[in-house]
C-alpha positions as CSV (number, residue, x, y, z in Angstrom):
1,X,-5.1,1.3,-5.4
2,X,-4.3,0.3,-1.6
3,X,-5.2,-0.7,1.3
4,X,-6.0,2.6,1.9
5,X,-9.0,2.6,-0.7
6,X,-11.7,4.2,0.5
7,X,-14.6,4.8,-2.5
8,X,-14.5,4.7,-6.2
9,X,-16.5,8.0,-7.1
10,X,-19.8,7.3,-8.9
11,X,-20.1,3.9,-7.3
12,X,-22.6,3.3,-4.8
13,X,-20.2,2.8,-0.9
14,X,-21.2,-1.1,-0.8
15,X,-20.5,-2.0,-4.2
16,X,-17.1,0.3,-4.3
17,X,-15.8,-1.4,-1.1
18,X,-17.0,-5.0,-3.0
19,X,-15.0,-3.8,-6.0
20,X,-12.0,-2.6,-4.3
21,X,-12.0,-6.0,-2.2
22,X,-12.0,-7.8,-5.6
23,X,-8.9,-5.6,-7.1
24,X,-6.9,-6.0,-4.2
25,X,-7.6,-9.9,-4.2
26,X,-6.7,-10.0,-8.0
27,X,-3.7,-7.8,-7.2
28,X,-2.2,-10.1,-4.2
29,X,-1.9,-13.4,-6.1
30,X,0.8,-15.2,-8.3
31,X,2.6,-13.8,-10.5
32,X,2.1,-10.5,-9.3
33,X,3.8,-10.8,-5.8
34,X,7.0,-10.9,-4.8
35,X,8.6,-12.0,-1.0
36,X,12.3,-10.8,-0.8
37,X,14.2,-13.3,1.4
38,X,16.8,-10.8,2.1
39,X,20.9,-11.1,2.9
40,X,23.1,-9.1,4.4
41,X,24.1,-5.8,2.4
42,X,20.4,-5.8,0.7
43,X,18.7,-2.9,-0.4
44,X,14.9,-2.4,-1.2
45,X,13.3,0.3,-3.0
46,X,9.7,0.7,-3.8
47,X,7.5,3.6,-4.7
48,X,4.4,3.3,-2.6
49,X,2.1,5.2,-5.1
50,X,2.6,2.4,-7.3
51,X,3.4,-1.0,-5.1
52,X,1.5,-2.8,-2.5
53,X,3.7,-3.8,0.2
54,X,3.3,-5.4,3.7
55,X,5.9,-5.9,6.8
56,X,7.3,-9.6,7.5
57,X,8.3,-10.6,10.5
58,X,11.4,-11.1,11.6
59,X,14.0,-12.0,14.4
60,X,14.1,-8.5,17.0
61,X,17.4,-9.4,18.4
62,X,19.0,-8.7,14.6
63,X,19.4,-5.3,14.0
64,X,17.6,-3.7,11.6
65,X,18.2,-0.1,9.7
66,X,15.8,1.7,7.7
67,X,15.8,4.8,5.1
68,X,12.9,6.5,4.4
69,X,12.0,9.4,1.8
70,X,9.4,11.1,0.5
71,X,8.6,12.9,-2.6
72,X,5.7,15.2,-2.4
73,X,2.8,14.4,-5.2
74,X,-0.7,15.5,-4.9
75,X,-2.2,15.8,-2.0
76,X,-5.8,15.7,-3.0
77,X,-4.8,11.9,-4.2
78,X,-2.1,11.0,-2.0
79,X,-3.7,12.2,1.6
80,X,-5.4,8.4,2.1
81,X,-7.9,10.1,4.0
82,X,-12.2,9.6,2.6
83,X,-13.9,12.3,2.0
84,X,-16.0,12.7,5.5
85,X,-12.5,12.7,6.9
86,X,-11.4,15.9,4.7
87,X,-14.6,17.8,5.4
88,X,-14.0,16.6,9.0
């Protein structure tokens, strides 16, 4: 799941969104978080279909250089869009 979430199919939309709210609470806490304090030369990888992840702040004036790639999967899955967007 991520933030993304939209419905659990066969649930009812406010006890889905309740549920989901619960999961991601459950999923956010100790020992299942980690906050990378980083160093010069560090590298990160994650896979997003499997990782919740969320941008830190940090000082503008350093610079900053980023990689991204993408793998294609599913798109029925992996779109994040609900279904009265896909029908839109």
């Amino acid at each position: 799941m991520g933030r993304h979430a939209y419905g659990v199919p066969g649930m009812k939309e406010n006890k889905s969104e309740a549920f989901l709210a619960e999961l991601l609470e459950f999923a956010c806490q100790p020992p299942r978080i980690y906050q990378h304090k980083w160093q010069v030369g560090d590298v990160a990888v994650w896979d997003n279909r499997s990782l919740l992840h969320q941008a830190r702040p940090w000082d503008m004036t350093e610079p900053r250089i980023m990689y991204q790639s993408r793998i294609a999967g599913d798109p029925k899955s992996e779109s994040a869009l609900s279904p009265k967007q896909e029908s839109a």
